[in-house]
C-alpha positions in Angstrom: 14.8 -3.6 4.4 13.1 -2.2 1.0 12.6 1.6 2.2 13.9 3.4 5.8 12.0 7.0 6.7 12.4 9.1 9.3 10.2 7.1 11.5 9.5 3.7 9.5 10.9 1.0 8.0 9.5 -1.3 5.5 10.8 -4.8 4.3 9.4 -8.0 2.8 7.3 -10.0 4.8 8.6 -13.4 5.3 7.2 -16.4 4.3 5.7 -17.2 8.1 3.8 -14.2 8.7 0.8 -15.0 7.6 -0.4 -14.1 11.1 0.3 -10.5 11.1 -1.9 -10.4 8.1 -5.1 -12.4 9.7 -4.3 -9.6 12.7 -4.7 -6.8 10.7 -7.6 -7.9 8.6 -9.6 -9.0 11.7 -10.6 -5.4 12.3 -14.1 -4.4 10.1 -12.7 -0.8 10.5 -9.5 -1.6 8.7 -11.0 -3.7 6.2 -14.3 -1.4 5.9 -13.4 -0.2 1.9 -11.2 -3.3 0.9 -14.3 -5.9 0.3 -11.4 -8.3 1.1 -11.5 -10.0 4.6 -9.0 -12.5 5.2 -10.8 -15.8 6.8 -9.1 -17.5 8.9 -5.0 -18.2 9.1 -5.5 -20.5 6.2 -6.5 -17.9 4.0 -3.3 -15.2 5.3 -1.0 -17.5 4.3 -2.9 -18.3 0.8 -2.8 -14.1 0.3 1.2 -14.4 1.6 2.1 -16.8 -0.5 0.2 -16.5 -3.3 -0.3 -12.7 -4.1 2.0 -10.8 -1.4 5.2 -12.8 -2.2 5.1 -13.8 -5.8 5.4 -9.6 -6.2 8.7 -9.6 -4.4 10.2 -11.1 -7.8 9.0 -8.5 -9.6 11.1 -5.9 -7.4 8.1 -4.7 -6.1 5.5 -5.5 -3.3 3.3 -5.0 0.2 5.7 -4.4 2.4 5.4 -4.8 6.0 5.6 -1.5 7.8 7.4 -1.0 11.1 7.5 1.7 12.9 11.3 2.4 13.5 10.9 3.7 17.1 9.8 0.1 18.9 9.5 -2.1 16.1 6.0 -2.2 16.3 4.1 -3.8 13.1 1.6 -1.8 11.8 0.5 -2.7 8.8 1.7 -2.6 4.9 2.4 -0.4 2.4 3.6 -1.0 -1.0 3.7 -1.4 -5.0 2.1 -3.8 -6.3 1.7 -4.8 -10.4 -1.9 -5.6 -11.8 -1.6 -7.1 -15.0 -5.0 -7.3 -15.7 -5.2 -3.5 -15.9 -1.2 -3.4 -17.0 -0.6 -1.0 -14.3 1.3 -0.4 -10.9 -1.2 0.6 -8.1 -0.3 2.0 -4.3 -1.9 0.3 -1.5 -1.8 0.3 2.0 -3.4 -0.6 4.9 -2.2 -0.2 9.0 -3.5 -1.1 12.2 -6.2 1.8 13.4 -3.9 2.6 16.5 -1.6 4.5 13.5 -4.0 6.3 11.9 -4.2 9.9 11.7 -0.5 10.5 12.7 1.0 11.2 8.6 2.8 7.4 8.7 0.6 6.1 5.9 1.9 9.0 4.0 5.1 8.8 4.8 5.3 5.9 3.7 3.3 6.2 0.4 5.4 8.6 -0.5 8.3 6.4 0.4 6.8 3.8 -1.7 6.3 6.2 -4.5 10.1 7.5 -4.4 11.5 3.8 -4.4 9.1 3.3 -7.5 10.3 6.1 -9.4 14.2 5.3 -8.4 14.8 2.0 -8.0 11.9 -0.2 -9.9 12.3 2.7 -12.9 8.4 3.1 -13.0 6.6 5.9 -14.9 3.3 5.6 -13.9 2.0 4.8 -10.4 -2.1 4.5 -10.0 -4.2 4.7 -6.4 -7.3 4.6 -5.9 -9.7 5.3 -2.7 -13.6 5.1 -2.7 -15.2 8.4 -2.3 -16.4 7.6 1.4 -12.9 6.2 2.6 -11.6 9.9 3.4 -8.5 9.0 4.9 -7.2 7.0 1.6 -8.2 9.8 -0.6 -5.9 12.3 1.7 -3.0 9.9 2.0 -2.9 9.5 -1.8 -3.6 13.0 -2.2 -0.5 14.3 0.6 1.7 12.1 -0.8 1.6 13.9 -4.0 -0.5 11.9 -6.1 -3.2 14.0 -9.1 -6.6 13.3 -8.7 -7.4 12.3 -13.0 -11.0 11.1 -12.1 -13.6 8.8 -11.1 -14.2 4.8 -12.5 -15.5 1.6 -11.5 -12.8 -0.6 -10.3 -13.1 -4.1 -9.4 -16.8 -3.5 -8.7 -16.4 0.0 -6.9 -16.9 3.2 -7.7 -13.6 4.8 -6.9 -11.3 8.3 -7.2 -8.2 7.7 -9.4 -4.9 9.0 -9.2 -1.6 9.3 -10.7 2.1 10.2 -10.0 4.3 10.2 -12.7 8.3 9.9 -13.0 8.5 13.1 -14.6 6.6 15.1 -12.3 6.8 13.3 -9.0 11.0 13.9 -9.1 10.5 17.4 -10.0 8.3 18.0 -6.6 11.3 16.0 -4.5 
């Protein structure tokens, strides 16, 4: 186990489950503002093993998130480095059945405190597109700053920041 809150837990995903990935992906809703859909199984275990994992070394990562109640997946949540913008970004993504009830903020915040503490981070990016409303709250509740708009990856996207400094004076 990476993180424990009130009413999650997150850990690593292990190396066989590639499926709970393809699950979570197969929903157009979920994946509506990623412009990443997983294929087929093949593909959830290239994404596991290939981007997912190879963070874990790195002391950082999508984690799978649980809720702590009945150890029901629903989704991930996590750090994750981008070297080809040198920068730390906080992602997420859950089953729809768990949206709209403050867990991806919980744990976004969560992510964002083990960040800080443990991985000795400074800077932590997010980004949402303007349409994808819930994103822009999550990063926004979970104490993020809003420092403006850019074209990531192809999309037109809000940025924000939390930084060492200021996100341990708020705790």
């Amino acid at each position: 186990m990476i993180v424990k809150t009130h009413n999650l837990y997150l850990r690593r995903f292990t190396a066989d489950e590639a499926l709970l990935i393809l699950d979570l992906n197969a929903d157009s809703a979920v994946t509506q503002y990623t412009h990443d859909p997983i294929r087929d199984i093949v593909h959830a275990e290239e994404i596991l093993h290939q981007v997912i994992i190879p963070q874990y070394e790195r002391g950082l990562g999508r984690w799978a998130v649980f809720l702590a109640e009945t150890n029901a997946f629903m989704g991930w949540c996590g750090l994750k480095y981008r070297p080809e913008l040198d920068e730390v970004d906080l992602g997420y993504r859950y089953h729809k059945a768990f949206w709209g009830k403050g867990y991806a903020t919980e744990a976004a915040r969560a992510s964002l405190e083990y960040g800080f503490n443990e991985a000795k981070l400074q800077r932590i990016v997010g980004r949402a597109e303007h349409a994808n409303i819930g994103s822009l709250k999550v990063l926004e509740k979970s104490g993020m700053q809003y420092i403006g708009d850019e074209t990531v990856d192809g999309c037109d996207v809000r940025t924000y920041e939390a930084l060492a400094v200021n996100f341990i004076k708020e705790l």
